[in-house]
FIDOTOR-114505 format. One line per 3 residues: number of its first residue (from 1); their letters; for each residue x, y, z of N, C-alpha, C. Coordinates in Angstrom, 3 decimals. Example, Ala and Ser with C-alpha at 12.3 -4.5 7.8 and 13.67 -1.06 7.14 Angstrom:
2
1> AS> 13.190:-5.690:7.800:12.300:-4.500:7.800:13.200:-3.300:7.800 | 12.850:-2.250:7.080:13.670:-1.060:7.140:12.900:0.030:7.870
This chain:
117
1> XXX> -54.777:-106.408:-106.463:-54.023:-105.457:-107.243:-54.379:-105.637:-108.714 | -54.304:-104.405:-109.358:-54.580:-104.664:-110.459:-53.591:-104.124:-111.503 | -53.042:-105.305:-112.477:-52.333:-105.432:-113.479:-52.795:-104.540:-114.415
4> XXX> -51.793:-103.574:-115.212:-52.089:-103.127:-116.552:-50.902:-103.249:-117.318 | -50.684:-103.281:-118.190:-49.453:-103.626:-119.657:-50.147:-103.094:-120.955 | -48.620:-102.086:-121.039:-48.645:-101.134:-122.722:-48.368:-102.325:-123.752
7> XXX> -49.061:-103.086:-124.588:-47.840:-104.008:-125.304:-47.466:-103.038:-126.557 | -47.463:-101.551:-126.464:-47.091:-100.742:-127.691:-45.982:-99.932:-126.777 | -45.873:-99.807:-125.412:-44.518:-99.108:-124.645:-43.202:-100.278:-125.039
10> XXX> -42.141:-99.018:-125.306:-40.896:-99.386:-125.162:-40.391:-100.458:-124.143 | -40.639:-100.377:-123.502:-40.522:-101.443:-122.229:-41.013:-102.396:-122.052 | -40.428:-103.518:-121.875:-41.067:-105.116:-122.132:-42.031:-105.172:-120.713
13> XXX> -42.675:-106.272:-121.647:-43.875:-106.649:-120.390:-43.589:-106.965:-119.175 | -42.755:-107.932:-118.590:-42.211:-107.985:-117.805:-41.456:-107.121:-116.908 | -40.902:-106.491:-117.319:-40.533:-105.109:-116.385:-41.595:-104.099:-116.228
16> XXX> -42.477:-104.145:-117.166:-43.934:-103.211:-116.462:-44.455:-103.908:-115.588 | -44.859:-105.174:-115.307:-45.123:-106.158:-114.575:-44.330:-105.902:-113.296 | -43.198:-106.017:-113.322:-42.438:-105.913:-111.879:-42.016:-104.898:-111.700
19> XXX> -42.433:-103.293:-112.293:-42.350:-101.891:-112.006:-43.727:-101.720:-111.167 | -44.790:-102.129:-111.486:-46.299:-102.392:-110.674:-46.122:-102.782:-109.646 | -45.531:-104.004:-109.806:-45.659:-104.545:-107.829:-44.337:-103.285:-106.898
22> XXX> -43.181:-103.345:-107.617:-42.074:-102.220:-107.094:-42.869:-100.531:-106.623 | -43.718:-100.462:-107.249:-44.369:-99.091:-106.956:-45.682:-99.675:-106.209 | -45.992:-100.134:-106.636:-47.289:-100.465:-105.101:-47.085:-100.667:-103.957
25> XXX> -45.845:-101.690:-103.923:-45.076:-101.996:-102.608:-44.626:-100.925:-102.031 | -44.313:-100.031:-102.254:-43.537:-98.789:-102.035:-44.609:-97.498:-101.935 | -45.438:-97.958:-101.972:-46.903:-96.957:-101.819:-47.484:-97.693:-100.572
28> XXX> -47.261:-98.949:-99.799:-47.882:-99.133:-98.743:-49.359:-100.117:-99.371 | -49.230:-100.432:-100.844:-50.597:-100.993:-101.564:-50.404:-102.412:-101.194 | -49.376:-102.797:-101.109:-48.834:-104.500:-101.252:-48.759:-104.696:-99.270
31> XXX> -48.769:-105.060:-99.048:-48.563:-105.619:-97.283:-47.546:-107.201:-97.614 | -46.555:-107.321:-96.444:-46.004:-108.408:-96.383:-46.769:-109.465:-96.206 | -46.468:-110.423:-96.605:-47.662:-111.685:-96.735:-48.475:-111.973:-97.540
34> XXX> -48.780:-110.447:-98.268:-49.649:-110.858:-99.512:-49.684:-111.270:-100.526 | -50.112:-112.276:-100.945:-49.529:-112.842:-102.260:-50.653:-112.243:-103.538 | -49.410:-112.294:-104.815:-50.065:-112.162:-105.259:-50.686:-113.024:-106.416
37> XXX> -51.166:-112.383:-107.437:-51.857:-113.684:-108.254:-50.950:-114.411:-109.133 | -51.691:-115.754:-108.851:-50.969:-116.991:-109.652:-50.504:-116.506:-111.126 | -49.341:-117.181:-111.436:-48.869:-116.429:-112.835:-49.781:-117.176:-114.015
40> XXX> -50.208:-118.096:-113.833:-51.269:-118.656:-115.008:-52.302:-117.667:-114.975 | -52.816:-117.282:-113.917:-54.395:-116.819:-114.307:-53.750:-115.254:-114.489 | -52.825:-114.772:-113.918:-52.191:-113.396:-114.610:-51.683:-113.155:-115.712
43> XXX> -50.988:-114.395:-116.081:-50.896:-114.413:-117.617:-52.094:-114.556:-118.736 | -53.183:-115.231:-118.249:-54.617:-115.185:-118.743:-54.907:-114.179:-118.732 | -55.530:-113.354:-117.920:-56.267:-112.019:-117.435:-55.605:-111.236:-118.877
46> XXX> -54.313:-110.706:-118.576:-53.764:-110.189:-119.326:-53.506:-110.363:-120.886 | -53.889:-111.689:-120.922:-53.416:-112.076:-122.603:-51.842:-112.150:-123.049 | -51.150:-112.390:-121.796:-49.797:-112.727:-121.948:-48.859:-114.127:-121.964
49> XXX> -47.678:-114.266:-122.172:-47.069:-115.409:-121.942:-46.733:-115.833:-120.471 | -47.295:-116.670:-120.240:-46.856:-117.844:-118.761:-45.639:-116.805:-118.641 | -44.439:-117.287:-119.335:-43.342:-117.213:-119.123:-43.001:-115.493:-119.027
52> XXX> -43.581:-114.789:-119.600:-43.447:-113.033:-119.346:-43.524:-112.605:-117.395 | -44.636:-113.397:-117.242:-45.422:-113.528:-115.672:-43.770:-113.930:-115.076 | -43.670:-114.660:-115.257:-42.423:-115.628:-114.326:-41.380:-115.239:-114.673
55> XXX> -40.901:-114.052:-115.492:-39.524:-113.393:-115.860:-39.836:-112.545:-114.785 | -40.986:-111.722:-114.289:-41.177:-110.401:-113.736:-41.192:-110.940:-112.623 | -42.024:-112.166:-111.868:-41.907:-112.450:-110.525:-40.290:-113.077:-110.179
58> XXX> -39.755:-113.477:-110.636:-38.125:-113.805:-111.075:-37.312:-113.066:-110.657 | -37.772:-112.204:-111.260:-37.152:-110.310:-111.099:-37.245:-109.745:-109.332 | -38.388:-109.692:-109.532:-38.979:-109.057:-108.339:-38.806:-110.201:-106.463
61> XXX> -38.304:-111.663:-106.922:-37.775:-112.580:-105.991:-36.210:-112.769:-105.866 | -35.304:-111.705:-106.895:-34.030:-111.662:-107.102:-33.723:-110.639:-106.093 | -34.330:-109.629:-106.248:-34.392:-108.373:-105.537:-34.517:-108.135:-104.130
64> XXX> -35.392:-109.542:-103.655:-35.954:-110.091:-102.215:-37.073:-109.284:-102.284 | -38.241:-108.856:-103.250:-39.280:-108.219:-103.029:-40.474:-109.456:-102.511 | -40.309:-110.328:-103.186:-41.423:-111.503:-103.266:-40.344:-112.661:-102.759
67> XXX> -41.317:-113.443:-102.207:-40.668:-114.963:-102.020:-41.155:-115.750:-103.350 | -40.772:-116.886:-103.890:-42.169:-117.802:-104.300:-41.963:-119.106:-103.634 | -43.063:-119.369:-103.170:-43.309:-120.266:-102.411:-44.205:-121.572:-103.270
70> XXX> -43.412:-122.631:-103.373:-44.455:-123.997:-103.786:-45.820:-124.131:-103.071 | -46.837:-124.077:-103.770:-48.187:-123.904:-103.110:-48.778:-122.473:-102.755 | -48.166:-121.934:-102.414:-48.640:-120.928:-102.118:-48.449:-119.145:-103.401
73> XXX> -47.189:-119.702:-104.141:-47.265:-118.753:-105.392:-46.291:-117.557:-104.717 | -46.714:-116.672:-105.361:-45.514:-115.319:-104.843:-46.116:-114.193:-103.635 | -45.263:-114.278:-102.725:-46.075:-113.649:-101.552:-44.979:-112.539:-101.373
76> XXX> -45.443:-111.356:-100.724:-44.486:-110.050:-100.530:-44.155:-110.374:-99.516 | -42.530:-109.727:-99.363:-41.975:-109.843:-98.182:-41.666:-108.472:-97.677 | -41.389:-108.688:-96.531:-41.376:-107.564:-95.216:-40.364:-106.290:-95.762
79> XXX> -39.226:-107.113:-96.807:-38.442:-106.366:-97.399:-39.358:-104.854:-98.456 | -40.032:-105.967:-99.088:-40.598:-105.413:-100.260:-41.947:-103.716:-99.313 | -42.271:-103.985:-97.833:-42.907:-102.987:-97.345:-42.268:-101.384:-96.883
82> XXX> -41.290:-101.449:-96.595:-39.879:-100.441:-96.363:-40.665:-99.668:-96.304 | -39.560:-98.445:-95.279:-40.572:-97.492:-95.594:-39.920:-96.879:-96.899 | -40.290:-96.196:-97.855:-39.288:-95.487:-98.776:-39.686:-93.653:-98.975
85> XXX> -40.298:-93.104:-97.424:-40.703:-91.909:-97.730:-39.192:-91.095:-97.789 | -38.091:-91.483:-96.924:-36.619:-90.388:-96.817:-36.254:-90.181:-98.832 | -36.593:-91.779:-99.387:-36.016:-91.897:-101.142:-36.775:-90.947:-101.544
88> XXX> -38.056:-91.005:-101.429:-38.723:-90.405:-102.299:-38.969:-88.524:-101.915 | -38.982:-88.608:-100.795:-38.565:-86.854:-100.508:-37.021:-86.370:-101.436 | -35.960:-87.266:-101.142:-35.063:-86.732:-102.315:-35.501:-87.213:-103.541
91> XXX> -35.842:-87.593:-103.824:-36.316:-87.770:-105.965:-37.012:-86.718:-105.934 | -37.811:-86.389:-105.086:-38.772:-85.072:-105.473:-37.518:-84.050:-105.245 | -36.880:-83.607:-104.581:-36.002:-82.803:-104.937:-35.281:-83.229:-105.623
94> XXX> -34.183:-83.482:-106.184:-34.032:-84.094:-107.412:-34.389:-83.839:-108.447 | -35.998:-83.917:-108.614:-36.995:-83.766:-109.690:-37.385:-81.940:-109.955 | -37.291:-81.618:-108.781:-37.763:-79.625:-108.858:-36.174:-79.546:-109.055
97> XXX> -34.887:-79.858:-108.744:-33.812:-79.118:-109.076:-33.483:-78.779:-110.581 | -33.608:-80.278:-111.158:-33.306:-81.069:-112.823:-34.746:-79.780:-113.142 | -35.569:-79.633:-112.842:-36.720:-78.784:-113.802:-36.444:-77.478:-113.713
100> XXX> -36.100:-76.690:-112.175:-35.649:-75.417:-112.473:-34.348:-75.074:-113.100 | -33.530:-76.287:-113.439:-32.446:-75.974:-114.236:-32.310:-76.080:-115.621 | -33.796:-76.888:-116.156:-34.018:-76.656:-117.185:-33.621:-78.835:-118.018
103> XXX> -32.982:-78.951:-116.963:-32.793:-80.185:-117.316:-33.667:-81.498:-117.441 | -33.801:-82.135:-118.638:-34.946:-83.275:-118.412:-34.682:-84.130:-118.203 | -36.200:-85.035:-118.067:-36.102:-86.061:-117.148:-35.279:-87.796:-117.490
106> XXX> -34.883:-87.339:-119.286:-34.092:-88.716:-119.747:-32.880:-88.243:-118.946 | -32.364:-87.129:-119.167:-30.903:-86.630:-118.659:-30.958:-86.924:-117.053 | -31.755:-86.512:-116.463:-31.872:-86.850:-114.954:-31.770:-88.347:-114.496
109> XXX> -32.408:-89.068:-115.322:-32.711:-90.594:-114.879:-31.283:-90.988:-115.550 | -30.872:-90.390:-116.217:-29.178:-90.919:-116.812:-28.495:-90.566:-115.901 | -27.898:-89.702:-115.020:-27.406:-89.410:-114.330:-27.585:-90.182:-113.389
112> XXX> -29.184:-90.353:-112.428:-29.331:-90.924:-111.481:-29.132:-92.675:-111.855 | -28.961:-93.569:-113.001:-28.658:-94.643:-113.200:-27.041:-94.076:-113.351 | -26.278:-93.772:-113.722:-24.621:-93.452:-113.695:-23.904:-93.660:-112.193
115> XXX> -24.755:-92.959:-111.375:-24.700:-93.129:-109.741:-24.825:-93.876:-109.176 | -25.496:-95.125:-109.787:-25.390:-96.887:-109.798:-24.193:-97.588:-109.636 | -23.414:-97.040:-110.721:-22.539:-97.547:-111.264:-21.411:-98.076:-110.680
């Protein structure tokens, strides 16, 4: 898999970091079992902090997406493969309703985080 990070986006590194594996996983890109790369040499690659790497895999092992495993580093779990085609058929509707009504997509994603709540 391959890592990319805005360090000029609003959004900290770390949550772009564990928005990547959350959307790959969810695209069928990630398989259970697969681990992925060690947070030293991902924090290298990237030109980031150790510790940015290990906030996002943190994240993403809170969630039950990843295990981390001593020796073996962060591996996807069975959780993290789901299917998520029923979610994403409604976001796409969702997404054509909020546009033919004229409504955008900060207002939409506000709403749909309110529904969290």
């Amino acid at each position: 898999m391959l890592f990319r990070i805005d360090p000029t986006a609003p959004e900290p590194l770390f949550a772009q970091l564990s928005a990547q594996v959350r959307t790959a996983a969810s695209r069928g890109e990630l398989a259970p079992g697969e681990r992925l790369p060690a947070a030293r040499d991902l924090a290298e690659s990237l030109d980031i902090n150790l510790h940015t790497v290990l906030h996002a895999y943190q994240d993403l092992r809170d969630e039950g997406l990843i295990e981390l495993r001593r020796g073996r580093g962060a591996v996807v779990t069975p959780r993290a493969a789901r299917d998520l085609e029923p979610l994403r058929d409604a976001v796409a509707e969702l997404a054509a309703l909020a546009r033919s009504s004229g409504i955008s997509p900060d207002t939409t994603l506000a709403l749909v985080k309110e529904a969290f709540r």
